[in-house]
Phi, psi and omega in degrees: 000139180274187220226093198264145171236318164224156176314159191250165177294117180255169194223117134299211143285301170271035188169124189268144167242105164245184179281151185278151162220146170017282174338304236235051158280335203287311179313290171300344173275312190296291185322266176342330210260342170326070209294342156327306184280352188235343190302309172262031148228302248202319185065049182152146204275184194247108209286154167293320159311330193280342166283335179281327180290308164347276157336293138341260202304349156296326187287304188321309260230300167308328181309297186278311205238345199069354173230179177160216183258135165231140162282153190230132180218172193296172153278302206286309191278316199045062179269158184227122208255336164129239197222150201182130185192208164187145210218136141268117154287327231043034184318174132280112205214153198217074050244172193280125166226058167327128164088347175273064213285161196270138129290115177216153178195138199237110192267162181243107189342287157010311226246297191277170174106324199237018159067005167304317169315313185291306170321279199300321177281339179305320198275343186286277180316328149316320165305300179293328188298291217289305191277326179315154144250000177270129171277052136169179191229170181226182154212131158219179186266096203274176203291344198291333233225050184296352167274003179269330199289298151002264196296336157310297177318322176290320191288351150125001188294122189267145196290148174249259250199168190221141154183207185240152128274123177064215149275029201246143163277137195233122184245140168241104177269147162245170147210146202286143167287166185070043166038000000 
């Protein structure tokens, strides 16, 4: 694996994927604080401590691991559309998927709906394809939550397993890196 300390820049057609910074707590605090946007992740909205932490562990997470989360915002505008990544949580995961990194991605109401999702994880996976050594990322999901169900699929993520997270249903997908 190549060896990252912050995210690095990606590009679409429609879309910068950079590293978050300090600045962009107001953003990421309005997205997380959202109950639209958290009712099928979190099932709740997110306090400014918990965004801020958030935030912190995106910065973490390149530091410590080499991958990690990019804020994602328009090329024409740099309007900020939301956040797209791969993560170690370190869940409690049944079966266990220690080690595995996790594939996530968070639209900003606003945001969906224009295929922005689909666009930004493709350039993310693409990434991961080129960087990773782990032979796959996973994501999951809740069942409710078919336009994310969507963009796994389109993105080659194949249904694994059914479960809880916590107490929430849960679907858990993979897919192999190299695509």
């Amino acid at each position: 694996m190549s060896r990252f300390d912050a995210a690095p820049l990606l590009e679409t057609e429609r879309l910068r994927l950079r590293a978050h910074a300090a600045e962009d707590f107001v953003a990421t605090r309005a997205l997380w604080s959202d109950p639209a946007v958290v009712r099928l992740i979190t099932g709740r909205p997110a306090s400014d401590e918990e965004a801020w932490a958030r935030l912190l562990r995106y910065a973490g997470h390149w530091r410590l691991m080499g991958f990690g989360y990019w804020l994602v915002e328009t090329k024409a505008e740099g309007r900020f559309v939301g956040e797209v990544g791969l993560a170690d949580y370190r869940r409690t995961l049944d079966p266990p998927r220690d080690g595995v990194p996790e594939a996530g991605w968070v639209l900003a109401p606003a945001a969906q709906g224009r295929g922005y999702a689909g666009e930004a994880v493709a350039a993310v996976l693409a990434w991961a394809d080129a960087h990773l050594s782990a032979p796959e990322t996973f994501c999951m999901i809740h069942p409710e939550n078919a336009a994310s169900i969507r963009v796994a699929e389109r993105a080659g993520y194949r249904r694994n397993a059914t479960g809880l997270y916590g107490e929430r249903p849960t679907l858990f997908l993979t897919r192999p890196t190299g695509g």
